[in-house]
N, C-alpha and C positions, 0 to 999 in steps of 0.2 A: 656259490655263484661264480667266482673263478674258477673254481673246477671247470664248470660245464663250460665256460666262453673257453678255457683253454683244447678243450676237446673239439669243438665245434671247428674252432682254429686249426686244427689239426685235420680232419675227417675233410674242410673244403683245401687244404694243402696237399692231402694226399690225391681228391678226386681232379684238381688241376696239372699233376703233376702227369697222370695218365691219356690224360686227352690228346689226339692229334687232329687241330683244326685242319679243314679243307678250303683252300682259298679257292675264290670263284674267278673262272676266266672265261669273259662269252667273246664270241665269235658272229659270224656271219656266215652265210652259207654260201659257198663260193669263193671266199676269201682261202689267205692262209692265216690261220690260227698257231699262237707259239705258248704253249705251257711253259713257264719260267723255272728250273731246275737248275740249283748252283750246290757245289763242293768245294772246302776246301782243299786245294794244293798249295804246300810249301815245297814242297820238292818231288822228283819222279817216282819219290817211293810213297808218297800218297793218290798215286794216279790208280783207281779202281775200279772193278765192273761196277756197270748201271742197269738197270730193266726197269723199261715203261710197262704198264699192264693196266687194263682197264679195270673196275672195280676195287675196293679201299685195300691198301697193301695187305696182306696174309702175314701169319707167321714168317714167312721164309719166301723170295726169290717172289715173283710178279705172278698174278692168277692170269690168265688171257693174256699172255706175253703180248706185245706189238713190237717191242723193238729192247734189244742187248746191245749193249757195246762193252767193248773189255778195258774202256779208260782210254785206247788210240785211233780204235776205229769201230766203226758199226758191226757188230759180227754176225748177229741175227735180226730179221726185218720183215715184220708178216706181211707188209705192203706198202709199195713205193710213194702212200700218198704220208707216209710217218717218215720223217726225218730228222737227222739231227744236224744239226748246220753249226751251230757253235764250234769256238774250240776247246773239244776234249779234254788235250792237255793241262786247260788250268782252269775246269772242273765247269764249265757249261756242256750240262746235257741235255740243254730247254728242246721241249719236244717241239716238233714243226709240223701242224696237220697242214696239207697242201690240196685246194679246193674242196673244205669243208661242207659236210651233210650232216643234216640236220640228226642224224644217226651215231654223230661222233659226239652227240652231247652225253654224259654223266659220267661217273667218277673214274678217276685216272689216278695212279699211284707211279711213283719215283720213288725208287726204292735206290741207294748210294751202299754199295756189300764195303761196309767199314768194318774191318780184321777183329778178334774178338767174341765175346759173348754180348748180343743184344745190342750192339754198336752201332748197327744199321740205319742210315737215315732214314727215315719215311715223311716222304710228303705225300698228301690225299690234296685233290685239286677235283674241283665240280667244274664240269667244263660246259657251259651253256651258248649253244651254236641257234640261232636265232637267222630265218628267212628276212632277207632284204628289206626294206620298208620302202615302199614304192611315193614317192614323194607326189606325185601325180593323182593320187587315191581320193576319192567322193569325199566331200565334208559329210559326217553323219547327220541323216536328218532326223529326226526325236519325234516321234508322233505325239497325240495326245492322249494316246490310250499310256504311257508310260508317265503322263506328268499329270495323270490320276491320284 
């Protein structure tokens, strides 16, 4: 009976330790939207390349790059509505969608090239962009064929 509760212990240890959650950032369409992306910096020798990339990060380097920086400045940029507006240097690289469509919703990966083997940060973020809610909008009316 201890055997098994010790293994059990173990096998949900192990499958915890693999998982990387995707935090959820919704947006509006039209708005700018900022994916939250941080590193640490203690000194300039931890200042490193970044790549945003749509879809859950890959083995290696961003799938559907959108945006590179090499830790000081932006160096690659599929499109000038991605930006990065933080400062670099002490490790914000939150992504800035600028007049957001409804098309820049789902998964977005921040990947941090930490030196090493499998070092890498990854973060996975669901980005859900959501049309305006027009506050002006009809009250629904409910017929009687629904409260059948």
């Amino acid at each position: 009976n201890v055997h098994a509760l010790c293994s059990t212990t173990t096998s949900a240890f192990l499958s915890t330790g693999s998982t990387i959650s995707a935090s959820l950032v919704k947006g509006t369409v039209g708005q700018t939207v900022t994916v939250p992306c941080f590193y640490s910096v203690k000194s300039t020798q931890d200042i490193t390349s970044v790549c945003w990339g749509r879809d859950k990060c890959p083995s290696s380097k961003c799938s559907r790059t959108i945006i590179w920086t090499d830790g000081w400045k932006v160096t690659e940029q599929s499109h000038s509505r991605y930006k990065l507006k933080g400062n670099l240097q002490t490790g914000d690289v939150s992504l800035t969608i600028v007049n957001a469509v409804e098309a820049d919703s789902g998964t977005y990966c921040c990947r941090v090239e930490i030196p090493g083997l499998f070092n890498d940060q990854l973060n996975n973020y669901n980005v859900v962009i959501e049309k305006a809610r027009i506050s002006t909008a009809s009250p629904h009316t409910y017929t009687s064929a629904q409260t059948s």
